[in-house]
mmCIF file of the N, C-alpha and C atoms, coordinates in Angstrom:
data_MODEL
# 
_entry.id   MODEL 
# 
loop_
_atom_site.group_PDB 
_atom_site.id 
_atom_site.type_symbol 
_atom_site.label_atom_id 
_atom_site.label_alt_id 
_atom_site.label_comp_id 
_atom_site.label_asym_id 
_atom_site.label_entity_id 
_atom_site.label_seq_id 
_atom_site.pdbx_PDB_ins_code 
_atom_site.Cartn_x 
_atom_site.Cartn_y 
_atom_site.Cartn_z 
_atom_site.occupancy 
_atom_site.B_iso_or_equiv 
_atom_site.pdbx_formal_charge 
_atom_site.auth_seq_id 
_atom_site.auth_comp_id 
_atom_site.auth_asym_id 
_atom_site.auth_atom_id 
_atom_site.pdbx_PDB_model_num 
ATOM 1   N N  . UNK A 1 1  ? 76.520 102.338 128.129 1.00 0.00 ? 1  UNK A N  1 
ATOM 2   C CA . UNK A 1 1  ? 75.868 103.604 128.371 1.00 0.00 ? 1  UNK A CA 1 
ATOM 3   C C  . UNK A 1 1  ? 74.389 103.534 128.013 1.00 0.00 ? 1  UNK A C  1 
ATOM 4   N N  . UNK A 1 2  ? 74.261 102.570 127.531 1.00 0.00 ? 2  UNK A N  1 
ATOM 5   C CA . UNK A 1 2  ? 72.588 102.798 126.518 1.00 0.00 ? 2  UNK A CA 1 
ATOM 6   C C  . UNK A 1 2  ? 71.739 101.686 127.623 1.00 0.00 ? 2  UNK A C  1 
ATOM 7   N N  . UNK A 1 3  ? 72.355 100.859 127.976 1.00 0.00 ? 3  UNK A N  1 
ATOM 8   C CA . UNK A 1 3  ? 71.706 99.855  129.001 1.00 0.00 ? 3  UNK A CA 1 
ATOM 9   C C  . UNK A 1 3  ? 71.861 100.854 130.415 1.00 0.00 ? 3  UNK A C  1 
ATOM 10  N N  . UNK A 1 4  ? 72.852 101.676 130.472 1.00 0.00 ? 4  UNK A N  1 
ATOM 11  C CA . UNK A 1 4  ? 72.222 102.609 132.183 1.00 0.00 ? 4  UNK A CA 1 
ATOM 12  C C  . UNK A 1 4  ? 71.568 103.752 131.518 1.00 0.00 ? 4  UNK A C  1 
ATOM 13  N N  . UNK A 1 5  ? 71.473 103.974 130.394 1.00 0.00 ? 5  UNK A N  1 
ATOM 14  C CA . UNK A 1 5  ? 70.308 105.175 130.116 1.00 0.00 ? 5  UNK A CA 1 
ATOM 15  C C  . UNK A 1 5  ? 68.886 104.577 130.687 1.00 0.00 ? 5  UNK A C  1 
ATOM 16  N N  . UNK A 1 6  ? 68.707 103.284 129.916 1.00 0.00 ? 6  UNK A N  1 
ATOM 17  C CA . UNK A 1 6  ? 67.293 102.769 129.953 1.00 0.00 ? 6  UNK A CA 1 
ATOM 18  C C  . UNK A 1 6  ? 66.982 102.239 131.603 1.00 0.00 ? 6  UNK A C  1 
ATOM 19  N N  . UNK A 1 7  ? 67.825 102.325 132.370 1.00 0.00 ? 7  UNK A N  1 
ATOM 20  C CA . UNK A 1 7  ? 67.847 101.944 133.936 1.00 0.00 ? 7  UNK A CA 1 
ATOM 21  C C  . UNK A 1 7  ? 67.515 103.115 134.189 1.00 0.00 ? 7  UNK A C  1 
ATOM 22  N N  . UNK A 1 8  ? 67.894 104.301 133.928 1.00 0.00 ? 8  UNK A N  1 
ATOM 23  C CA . UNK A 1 8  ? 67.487 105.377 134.668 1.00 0.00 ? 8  UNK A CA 1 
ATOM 24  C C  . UNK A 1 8  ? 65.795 106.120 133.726 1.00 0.00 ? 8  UNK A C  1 
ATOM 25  N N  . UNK A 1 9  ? 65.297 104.984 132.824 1.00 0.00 ? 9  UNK A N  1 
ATOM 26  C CA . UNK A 1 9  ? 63.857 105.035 132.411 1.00 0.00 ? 9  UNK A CA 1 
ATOM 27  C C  . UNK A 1 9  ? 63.977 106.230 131.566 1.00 0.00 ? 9  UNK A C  1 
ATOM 28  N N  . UNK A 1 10 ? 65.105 106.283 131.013 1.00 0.00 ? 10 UNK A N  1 
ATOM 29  C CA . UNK A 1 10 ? 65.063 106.733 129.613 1.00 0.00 ? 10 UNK A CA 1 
ATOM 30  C C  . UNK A 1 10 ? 64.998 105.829 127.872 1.00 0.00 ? 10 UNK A C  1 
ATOM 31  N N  . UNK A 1 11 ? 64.890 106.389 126.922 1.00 0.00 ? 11 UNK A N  1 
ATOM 32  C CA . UNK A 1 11 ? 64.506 104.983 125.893 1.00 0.00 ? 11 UNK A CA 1 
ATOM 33  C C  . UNK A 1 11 ? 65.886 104.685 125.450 1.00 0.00 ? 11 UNK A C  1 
ATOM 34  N N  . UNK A 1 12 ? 67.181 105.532 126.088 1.00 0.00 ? 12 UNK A N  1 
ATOM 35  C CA . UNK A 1 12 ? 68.159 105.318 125.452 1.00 0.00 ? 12 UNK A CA 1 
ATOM 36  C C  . UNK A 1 12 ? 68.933 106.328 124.618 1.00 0.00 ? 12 UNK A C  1 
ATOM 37  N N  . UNK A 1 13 ? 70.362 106.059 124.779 1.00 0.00 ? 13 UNK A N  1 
ATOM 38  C CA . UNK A 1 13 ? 71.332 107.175 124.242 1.00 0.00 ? 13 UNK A CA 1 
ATOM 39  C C  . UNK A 1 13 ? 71.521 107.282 122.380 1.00 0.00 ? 13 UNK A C  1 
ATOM 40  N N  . UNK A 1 14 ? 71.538 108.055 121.590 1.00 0.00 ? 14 UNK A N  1 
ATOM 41  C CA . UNK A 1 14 ? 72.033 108.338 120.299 1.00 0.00 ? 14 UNK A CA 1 
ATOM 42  C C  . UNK A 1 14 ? 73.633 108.174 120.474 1.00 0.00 ? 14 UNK A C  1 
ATOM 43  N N  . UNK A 1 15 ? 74.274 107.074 119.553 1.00 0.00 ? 15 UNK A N  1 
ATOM 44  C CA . UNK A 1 15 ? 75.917 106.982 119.717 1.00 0.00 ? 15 UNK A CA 1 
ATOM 45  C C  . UNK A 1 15 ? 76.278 106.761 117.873 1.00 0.00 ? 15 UNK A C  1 
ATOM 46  N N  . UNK A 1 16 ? 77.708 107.284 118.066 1.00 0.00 ? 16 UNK A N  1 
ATOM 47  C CA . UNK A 1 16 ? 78.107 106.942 116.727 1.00 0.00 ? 16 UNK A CA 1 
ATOM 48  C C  . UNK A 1 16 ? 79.245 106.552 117.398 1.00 0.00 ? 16 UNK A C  1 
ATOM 49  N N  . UNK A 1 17 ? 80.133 105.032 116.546 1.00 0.00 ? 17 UNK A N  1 
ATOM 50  C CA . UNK A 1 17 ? 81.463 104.820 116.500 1.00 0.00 ? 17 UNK A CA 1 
ATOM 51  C C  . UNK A 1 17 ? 82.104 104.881 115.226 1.00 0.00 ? 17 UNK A C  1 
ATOM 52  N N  . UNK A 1 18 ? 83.333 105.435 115.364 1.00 0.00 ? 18 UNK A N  1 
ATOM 53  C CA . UNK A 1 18 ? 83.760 105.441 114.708 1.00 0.00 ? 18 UNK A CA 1 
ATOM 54  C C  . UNK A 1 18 ? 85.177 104.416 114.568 1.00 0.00 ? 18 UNK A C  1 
ATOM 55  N N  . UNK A 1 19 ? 84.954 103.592 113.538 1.00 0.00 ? 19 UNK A N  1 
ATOM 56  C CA . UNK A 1 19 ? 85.652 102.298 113.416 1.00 0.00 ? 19 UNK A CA 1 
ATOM 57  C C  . UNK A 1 19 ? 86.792 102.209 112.355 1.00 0.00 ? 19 UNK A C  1 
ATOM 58  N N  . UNK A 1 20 ? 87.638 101.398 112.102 1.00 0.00 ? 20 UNK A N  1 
ATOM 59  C CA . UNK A 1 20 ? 88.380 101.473 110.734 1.00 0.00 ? 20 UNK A CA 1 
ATOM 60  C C  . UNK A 1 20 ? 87.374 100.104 110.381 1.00 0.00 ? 20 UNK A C  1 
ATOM 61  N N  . UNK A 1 21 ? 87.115 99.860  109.022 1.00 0.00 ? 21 UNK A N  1 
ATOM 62  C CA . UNK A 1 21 ? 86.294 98.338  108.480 1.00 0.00 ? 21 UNK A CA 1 
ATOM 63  C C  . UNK A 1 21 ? 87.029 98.536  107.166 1.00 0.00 ? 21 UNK A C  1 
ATOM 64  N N  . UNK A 1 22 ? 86.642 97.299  106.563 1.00 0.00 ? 22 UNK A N  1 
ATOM 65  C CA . UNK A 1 22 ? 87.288 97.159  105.247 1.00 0.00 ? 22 UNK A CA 1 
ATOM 66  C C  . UNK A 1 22 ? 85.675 96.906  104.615 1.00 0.00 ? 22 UNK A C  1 
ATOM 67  N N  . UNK A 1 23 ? 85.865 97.655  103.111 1.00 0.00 ? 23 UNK A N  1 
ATOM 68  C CA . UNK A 1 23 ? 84.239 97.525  102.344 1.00 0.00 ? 23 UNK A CA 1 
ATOM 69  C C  . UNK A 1 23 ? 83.767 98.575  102.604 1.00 0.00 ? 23 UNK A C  1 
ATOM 70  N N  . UNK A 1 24 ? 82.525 98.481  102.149 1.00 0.00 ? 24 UNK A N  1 
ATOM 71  C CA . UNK A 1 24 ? 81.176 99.556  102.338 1.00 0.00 ? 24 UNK A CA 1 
ATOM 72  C C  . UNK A 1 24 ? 80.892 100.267 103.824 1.00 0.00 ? 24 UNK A C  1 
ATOM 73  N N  . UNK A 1 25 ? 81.240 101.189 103.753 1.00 0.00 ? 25 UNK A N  1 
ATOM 74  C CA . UNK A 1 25 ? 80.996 102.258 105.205 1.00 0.00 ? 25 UNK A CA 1 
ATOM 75  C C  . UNK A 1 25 ? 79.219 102.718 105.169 1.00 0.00 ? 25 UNK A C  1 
ATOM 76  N N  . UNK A 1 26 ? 78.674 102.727 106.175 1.00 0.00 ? 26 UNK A N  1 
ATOM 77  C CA . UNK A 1 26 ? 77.387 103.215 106.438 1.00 0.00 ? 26 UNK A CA 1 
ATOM 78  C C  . UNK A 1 26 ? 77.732 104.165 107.558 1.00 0.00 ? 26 UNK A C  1 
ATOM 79  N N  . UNK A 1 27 ? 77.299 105.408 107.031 1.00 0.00 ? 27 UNK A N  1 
ATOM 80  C CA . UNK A 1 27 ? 77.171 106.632 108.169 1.00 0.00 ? 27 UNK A CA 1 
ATOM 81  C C  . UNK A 1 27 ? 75.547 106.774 108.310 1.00 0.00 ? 27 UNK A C  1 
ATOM 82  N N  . UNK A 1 28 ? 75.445 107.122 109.706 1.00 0.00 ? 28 UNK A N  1 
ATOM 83  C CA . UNK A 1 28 ? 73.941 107.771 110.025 1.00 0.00 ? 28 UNK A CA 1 
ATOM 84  C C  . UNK A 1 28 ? 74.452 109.378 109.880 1.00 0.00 ? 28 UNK A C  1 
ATOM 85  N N  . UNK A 1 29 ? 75.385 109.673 109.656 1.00 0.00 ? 29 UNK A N  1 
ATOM 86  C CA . UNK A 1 29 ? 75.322 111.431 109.830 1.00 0.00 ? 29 UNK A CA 1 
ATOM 87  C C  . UNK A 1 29 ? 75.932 111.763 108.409 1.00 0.00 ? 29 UNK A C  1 
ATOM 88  N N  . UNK A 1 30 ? 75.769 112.772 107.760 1.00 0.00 ? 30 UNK A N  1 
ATOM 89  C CA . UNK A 1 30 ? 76.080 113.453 106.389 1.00 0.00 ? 30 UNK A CA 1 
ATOM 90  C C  . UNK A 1 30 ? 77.523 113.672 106.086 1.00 0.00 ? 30 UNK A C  1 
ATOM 91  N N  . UNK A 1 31 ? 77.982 113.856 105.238 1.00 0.00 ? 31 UNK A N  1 
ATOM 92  C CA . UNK A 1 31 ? 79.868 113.467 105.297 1.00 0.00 ? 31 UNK A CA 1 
ATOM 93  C C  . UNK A 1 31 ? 80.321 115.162 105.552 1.00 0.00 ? 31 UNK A C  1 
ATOM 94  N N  . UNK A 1 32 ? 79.395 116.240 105.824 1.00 0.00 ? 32 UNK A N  1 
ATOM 95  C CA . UNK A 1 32 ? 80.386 117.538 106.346 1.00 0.00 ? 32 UNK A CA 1 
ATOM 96  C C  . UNK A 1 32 ? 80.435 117.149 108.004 1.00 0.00 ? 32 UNK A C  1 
ATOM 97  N N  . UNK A 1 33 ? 79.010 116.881 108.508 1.00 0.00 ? 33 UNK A N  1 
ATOM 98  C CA . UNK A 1 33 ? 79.177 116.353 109.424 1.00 0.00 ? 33 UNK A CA 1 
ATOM 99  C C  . UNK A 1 33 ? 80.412 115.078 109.941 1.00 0.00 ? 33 UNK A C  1 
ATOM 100 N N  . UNK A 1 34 ? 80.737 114.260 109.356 1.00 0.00 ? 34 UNK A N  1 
ATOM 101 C CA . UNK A 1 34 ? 82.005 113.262 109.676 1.00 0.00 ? 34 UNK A CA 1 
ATOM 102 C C  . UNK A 1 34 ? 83.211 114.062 109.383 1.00 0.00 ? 34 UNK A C  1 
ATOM 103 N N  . UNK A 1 35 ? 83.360 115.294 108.365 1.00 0.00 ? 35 UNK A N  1 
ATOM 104 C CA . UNK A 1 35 ? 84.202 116.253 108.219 1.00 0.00 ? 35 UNK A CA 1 
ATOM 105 C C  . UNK A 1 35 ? 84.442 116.923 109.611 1.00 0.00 ? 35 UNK A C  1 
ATOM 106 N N  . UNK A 1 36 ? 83.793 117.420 110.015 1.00 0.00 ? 36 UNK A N  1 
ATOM 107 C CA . UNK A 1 36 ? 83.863 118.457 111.071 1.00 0.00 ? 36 UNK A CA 1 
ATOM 108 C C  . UNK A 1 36 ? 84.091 117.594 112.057 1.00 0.00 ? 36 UNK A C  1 
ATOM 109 N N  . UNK A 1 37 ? 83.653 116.002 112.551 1.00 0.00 ? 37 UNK A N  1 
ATOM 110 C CA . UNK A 1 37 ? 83.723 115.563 113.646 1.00 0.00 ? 37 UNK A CA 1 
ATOM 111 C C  . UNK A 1 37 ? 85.478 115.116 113.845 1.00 0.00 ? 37 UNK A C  1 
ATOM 112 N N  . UNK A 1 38 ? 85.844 114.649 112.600 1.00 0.00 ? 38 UNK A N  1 
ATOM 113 C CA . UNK A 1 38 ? 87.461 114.142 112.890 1.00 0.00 ? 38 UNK A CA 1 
ATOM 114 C C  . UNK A 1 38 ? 88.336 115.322 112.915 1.00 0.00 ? 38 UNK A C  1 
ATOM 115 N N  . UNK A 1 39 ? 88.049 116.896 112.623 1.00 0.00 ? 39 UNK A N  1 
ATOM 116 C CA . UNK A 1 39 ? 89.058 117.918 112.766 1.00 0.00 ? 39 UNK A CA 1 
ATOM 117 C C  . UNK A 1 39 ? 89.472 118.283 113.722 1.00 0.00 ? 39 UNK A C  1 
ATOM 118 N N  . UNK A 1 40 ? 90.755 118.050 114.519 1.00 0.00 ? 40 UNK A N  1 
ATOM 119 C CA . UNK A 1 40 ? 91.534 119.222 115.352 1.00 0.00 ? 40 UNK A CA 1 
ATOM 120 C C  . UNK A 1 40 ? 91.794 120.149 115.650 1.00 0.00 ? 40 UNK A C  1 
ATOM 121 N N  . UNK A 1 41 ? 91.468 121.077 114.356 1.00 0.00 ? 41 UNK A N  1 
ATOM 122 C CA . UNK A 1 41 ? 92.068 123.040 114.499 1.00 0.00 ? 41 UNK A CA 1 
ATOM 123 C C  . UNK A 1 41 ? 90.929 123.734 114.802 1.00 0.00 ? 41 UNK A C  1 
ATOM 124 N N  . UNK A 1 42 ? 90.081 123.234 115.760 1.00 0.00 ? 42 UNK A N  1 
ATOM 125 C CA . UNK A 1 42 ? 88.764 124.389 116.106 1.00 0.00 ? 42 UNK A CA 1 
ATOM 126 C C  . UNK A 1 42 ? 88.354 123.715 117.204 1.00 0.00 ? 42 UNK A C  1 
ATOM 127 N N  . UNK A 1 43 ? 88.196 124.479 118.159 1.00 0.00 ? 43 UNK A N  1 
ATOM 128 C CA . UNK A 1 43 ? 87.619 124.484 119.979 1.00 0.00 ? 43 UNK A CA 1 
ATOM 129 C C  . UNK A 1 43 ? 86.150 123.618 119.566 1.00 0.00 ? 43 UNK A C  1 
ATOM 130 N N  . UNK A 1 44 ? 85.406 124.194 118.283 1.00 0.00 ? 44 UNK A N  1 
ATOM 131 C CA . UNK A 1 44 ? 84.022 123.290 117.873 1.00 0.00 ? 44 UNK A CA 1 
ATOM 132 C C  . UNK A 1 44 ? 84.371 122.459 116.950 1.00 0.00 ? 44 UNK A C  1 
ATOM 133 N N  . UNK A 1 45 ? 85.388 121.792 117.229 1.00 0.00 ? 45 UNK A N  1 
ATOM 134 C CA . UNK A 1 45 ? 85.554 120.210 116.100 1.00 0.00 ? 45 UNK A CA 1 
ATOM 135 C C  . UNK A 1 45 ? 85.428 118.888 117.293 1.00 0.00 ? 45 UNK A C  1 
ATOM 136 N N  . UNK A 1 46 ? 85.846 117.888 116.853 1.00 0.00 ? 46 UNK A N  1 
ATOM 137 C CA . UNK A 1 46 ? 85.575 116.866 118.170 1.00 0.00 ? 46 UNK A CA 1 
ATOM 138 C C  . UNK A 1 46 ? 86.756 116.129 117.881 1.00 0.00 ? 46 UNK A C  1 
ATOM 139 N N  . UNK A 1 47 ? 87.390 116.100 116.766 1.00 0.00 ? 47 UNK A N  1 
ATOM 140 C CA . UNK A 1 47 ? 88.918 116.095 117.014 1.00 0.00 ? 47 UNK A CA 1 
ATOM 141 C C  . UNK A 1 47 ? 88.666 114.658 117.259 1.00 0.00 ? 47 UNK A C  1 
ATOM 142 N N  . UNK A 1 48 ? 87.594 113.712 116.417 1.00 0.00 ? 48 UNK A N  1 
ATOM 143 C CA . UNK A 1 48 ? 87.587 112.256 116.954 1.00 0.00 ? 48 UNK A CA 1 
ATOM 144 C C  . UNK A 1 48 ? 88.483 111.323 115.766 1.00 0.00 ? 48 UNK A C  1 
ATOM 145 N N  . UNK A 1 49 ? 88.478 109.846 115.924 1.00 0.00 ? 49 UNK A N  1 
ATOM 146 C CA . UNK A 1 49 ? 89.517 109.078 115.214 1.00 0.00 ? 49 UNK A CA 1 
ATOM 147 C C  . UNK A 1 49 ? 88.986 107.481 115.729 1.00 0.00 ? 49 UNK A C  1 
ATOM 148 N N  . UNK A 1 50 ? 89.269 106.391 115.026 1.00 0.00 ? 50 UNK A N  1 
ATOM 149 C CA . UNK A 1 50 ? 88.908 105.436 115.167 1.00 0.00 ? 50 UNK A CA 1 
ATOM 150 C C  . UNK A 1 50 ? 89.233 105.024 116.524 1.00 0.00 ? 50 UNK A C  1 
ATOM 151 N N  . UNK A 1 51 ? 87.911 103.935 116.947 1.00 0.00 ? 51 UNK A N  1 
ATOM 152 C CA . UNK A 1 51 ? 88.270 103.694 118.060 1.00 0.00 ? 51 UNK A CA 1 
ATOM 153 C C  . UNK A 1 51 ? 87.444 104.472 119.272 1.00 0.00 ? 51 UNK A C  1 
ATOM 154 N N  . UNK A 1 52 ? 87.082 105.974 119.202 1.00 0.00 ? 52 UNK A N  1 
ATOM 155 C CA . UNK A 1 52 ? 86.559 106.582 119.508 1.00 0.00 ? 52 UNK A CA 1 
ATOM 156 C C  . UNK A 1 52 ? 85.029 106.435 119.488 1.00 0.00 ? 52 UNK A C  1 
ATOM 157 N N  . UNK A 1 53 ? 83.970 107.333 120.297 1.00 0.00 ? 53 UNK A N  1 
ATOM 158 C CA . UNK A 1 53 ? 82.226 107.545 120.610 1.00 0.00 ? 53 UNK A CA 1 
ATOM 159 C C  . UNK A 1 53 ? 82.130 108.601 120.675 1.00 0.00 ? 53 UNK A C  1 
ATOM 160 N N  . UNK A 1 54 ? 80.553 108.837 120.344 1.00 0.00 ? 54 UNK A N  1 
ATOM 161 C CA . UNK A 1 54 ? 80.390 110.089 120.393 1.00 0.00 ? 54 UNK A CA 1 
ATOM 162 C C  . UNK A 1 54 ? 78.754 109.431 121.155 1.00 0.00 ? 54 UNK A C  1 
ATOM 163 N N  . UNK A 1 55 ? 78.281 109.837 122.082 1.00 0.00 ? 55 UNK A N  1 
ATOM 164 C CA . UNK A 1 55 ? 76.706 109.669 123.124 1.00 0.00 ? 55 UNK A CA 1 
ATOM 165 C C  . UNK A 1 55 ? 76.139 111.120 122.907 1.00 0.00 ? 55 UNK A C  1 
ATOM 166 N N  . UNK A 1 56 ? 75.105 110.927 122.526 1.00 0.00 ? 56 UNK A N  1 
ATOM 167 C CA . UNK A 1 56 ? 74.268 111.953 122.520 1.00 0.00 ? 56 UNK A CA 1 
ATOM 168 C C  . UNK A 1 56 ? 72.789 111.758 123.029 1.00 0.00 ? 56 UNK A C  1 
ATOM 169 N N  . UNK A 1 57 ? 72.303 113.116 123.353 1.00 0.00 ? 57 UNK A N  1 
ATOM 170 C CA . UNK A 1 57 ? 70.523 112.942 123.925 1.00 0.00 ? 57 UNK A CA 1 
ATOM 171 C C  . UNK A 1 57 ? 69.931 113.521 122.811 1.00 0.00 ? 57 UNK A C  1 
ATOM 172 N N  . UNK A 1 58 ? 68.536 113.120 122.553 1.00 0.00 ? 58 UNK A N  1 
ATOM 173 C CA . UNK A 1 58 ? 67.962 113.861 121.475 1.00 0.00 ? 58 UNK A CA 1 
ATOM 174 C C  . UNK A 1 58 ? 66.360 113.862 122.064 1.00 0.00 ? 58 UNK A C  1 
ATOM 175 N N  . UNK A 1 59 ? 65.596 114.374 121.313 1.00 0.00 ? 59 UNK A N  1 
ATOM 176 C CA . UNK A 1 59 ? 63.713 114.610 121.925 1.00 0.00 ? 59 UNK A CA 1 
ATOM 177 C C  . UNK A 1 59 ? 63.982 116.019 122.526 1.00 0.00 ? 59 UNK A C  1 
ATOM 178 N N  . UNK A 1 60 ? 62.509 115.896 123.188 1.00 0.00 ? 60 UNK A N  1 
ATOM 179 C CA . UNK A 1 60 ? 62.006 117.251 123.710 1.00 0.00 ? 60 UNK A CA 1 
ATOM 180 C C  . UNK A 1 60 ? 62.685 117.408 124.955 1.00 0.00 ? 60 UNK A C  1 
ATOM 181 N N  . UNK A 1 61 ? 63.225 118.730 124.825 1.00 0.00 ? 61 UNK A N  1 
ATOM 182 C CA . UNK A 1 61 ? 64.298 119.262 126.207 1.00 0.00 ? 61 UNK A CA 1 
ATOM 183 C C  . UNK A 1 61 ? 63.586 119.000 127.401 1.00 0.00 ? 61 UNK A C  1 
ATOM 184 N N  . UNK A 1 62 ? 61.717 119.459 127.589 1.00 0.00 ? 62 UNK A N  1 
ATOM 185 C CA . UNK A 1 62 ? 61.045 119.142 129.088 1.00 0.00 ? 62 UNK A CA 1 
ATOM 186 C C  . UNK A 1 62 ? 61.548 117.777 129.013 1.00 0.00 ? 62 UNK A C  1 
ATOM 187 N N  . UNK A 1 63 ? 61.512 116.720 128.322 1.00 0.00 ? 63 UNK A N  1 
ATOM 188 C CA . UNK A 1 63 ? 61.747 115.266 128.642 1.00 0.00 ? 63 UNK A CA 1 
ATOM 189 C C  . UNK A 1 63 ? 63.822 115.205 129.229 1.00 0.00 ? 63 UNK A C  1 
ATOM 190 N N  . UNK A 1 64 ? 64.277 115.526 128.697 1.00 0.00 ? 64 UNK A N  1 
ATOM 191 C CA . UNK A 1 64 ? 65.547 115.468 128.562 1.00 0.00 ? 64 UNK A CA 1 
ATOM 192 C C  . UNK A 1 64 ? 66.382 115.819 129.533 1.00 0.00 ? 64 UNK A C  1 
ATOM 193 N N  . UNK A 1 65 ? 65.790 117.387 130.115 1.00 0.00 ? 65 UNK A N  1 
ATOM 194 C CA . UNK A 1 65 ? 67.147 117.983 130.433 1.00 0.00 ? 65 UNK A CA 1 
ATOM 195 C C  . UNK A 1 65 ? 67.197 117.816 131.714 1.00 0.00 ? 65 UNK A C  1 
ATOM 196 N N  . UNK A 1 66 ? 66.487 117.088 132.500 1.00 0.00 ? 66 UNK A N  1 
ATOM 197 C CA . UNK A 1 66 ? 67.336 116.535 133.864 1.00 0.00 ? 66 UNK A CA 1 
ATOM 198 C C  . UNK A 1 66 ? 68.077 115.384 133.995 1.00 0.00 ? 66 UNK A C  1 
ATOM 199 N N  . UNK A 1 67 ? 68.016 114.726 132.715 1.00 0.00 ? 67 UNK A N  1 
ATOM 200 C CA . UNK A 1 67 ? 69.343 113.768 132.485 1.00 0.00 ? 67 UNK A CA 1 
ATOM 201 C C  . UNK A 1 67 ? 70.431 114.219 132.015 1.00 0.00 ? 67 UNK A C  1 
ATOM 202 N N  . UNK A 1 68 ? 70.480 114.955 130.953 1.00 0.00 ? 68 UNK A N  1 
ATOM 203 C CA . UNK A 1 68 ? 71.805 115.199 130.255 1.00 0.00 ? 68 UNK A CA 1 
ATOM 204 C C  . UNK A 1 68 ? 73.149 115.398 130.886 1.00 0.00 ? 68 UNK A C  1 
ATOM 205 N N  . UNK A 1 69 ? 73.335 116.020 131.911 1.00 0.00 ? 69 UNK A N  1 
ATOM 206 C CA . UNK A 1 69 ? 73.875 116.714 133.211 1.00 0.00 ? 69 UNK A CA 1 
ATOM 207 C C  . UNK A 1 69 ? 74.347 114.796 133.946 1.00 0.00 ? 69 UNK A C  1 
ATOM 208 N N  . UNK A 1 70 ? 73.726 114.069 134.144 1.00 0.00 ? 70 UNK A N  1 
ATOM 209 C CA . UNK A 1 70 ? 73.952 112.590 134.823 1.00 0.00 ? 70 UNK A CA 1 
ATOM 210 C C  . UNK A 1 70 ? 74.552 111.451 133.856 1.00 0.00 ? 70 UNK A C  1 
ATOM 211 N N  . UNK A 1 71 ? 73.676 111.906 132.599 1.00 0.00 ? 71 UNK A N  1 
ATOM 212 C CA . UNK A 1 71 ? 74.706 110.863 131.795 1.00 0.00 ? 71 UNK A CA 1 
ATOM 213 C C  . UNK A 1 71 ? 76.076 111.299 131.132 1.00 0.00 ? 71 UNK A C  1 
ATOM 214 N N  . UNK A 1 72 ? 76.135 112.436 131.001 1.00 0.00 ? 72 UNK A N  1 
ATOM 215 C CA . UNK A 1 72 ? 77.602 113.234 130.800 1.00 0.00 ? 72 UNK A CA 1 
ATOM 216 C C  . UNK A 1 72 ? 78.723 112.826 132.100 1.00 0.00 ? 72 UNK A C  1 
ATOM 217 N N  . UNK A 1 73 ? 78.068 112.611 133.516 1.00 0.00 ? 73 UNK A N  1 
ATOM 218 C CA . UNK A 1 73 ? 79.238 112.247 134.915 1.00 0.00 ? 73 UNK A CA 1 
ATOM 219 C C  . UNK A 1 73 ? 79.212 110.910 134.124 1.00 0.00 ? 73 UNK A C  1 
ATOM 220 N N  . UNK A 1 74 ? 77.843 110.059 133.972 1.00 0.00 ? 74 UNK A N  1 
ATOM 221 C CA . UNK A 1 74 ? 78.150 108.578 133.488 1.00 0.00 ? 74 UNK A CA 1 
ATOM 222 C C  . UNK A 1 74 ? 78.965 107.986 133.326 1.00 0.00 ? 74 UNK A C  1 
ATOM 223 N N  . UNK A 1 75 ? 79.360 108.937 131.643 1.00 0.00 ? 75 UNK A N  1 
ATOM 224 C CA . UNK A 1 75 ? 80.482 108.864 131.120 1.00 0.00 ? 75 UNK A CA 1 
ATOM 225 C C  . UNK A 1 75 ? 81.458 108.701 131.230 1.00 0.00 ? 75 UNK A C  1 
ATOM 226 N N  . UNK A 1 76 ? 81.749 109.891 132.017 1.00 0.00 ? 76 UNK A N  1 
ATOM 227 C CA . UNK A 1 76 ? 83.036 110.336 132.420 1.00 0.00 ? 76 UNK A CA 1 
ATOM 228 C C  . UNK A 1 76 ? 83.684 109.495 133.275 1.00 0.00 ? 76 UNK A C  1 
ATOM 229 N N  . UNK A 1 77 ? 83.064 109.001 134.323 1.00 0.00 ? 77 UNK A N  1 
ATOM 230 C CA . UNK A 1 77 ? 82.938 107.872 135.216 1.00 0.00 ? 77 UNK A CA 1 
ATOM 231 C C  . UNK A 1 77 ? 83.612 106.466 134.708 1.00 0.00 ? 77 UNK A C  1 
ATOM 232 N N  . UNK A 1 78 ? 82.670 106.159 134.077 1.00 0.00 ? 78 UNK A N  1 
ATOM 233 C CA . UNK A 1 78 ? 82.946 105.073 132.949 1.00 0.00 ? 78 UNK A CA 1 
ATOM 234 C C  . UNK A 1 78 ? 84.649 105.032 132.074 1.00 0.00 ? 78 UNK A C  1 
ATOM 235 N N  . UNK A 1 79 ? 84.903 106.393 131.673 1.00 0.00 ? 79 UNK A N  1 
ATOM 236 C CA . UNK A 1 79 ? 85.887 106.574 130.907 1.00 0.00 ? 79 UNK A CA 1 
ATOM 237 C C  . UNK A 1 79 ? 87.465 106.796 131.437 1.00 0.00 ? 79 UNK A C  1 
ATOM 238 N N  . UNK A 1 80 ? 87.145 106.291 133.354 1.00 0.00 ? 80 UNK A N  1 
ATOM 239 C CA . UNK A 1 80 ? 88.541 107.061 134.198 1.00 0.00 ? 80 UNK A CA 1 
ATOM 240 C C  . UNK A 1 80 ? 88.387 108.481 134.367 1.00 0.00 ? 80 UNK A C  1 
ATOM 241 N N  . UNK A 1 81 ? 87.423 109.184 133.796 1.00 0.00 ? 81 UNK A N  1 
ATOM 242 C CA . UNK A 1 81 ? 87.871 110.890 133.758 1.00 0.00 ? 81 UNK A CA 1 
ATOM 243 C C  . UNK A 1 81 ? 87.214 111.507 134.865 1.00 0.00 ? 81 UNK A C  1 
ATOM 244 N N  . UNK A 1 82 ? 86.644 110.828 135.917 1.00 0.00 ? 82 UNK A N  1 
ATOM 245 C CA . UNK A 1 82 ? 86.197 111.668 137.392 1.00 0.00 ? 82 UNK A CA 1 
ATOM 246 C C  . UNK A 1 82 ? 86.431 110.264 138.191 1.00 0.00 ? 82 UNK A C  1 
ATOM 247 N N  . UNK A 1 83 ? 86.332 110.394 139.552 1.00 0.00 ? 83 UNK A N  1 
ATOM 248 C CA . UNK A 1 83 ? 86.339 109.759 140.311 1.00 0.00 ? 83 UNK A CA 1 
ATOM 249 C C  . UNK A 1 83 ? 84.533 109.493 140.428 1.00 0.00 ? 83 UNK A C  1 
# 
């Protein structure tokens, strides 16, 4: 996803995986944040689990927001979930 972001002359996608490892864990995001991302019981949780991604866009929306909309089909594309 981050190599067809930069094809379509963007600098590239924000991703987190989430992995099982043995040892020292390094998060880029704050631990309510990793709280809220693995919960199930709320429509705004992401209900994620090892194994799993999370792609995100970040910067100024004029820069942004005629991609967000293309790399979201990307995805989906990528993942079996549209034709």
């Amino acid at each position: 996803m981050n190599e067809w972001a930069q094809g379509e002359g963007q600098p590239g996608l924000g991703y987190i995986f989430w992995r099982e490892r043995r040892g020292r864990r390094r998060w880029a995001v704050g631990q309510e944040h990793r709280r809220r991302a693995h919960q199930r019981d709320s429509p705004n949780q992401l209900g994620l689990g090892v194994g799993d991604a999370v792609f995100f866009i970040a910067g100024k929306p004029q820069t942004f927001v005629k991609f967000a909309g293309p790399a979201r089909d990307q995805g989906r594309r990528r993942a079996g979930l549209i034709d």
